[in-house]
DRENDRENZA-491459 format. One record per residue (C-alpha): x, y, z; residue in one letter. Coordinates in nm, 3 decimals. Layout:
BEGIN
[[X,Y,Z],A],
...
This chain:
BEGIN
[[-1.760,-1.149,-4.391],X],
[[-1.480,-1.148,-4.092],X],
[[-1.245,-1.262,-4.303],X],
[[-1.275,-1.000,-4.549],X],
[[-1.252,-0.724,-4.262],X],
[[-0.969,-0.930,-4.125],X],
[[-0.799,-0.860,-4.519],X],
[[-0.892,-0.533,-4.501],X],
[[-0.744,-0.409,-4.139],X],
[[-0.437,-0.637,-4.262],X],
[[-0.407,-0.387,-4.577],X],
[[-0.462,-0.094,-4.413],X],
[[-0.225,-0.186,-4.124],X],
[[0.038,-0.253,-4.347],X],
[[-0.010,0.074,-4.565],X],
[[-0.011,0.255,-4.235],X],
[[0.349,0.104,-4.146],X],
[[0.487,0.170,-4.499],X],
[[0.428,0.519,-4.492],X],
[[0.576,0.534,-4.100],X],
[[0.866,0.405,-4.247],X],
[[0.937,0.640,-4.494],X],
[[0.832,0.920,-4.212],X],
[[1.149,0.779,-3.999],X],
[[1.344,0.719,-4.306],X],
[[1.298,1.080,-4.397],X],
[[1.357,1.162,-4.022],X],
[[1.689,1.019,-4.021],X],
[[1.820,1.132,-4.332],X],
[[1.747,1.458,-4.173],X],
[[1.917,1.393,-3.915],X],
[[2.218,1.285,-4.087],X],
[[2.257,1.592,-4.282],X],
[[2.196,1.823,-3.993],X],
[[2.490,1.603,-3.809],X],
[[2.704,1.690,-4.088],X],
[[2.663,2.020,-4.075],X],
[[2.722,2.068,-3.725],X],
[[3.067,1.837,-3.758],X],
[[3.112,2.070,-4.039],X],
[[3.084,2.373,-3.847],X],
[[3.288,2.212,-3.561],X],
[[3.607,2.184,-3.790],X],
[[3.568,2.518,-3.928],X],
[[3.582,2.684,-3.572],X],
[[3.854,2.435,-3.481],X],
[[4.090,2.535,-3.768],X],
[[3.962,2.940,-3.712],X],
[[4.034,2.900,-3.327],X],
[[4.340,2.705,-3.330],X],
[[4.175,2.413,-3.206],X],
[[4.113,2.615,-2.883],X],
[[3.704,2.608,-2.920],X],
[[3.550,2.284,-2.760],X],
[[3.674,2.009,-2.570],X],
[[3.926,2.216,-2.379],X],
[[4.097,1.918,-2.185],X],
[[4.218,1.757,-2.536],X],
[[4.540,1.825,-2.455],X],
[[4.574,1.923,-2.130],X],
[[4.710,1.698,-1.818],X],
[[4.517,1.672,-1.472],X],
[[4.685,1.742,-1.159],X],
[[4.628,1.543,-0.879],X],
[[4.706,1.659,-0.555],X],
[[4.734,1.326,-0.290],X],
[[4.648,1.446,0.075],X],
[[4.765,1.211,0.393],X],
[[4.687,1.248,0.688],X],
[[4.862,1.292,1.015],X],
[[4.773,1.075,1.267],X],
């Protein structure tokens, strides 16, 4: 009889991991998409702004000051 509640459990275990695979399968095909549409949107402000909307150091080169001191 423990060996055919052992089969059992084993079943529904693994019918309980198929179905949490399609849940994160699902998940990350969401994810994708939405990731898409946000790179999407990201070019279409780009070319609108000139490129000007979001990283604004892209082209831009740091100053760096060098301090001594007097002694």
């Amino acid at each position: 009889m423990g060996a055919v509640l052992s089969c059992i459990q084993s079943i529904f275990r693994t019918i309980g991991n198929v179905i949490m695979t399609i849940v994160h399968a699902i998940g990350a095909v969401c994810t994708a998409i939405i990731n898409g549409i946000v790179a999407l949107f990201d070019i279409i402000i780009s070319c609108l702004t000139c490129g000007k909307a979001g990283s604004r150091r892209r082209g831009m080169k740091t100053r760096t000051t060098h301090h001594t001191s007097r002694v």
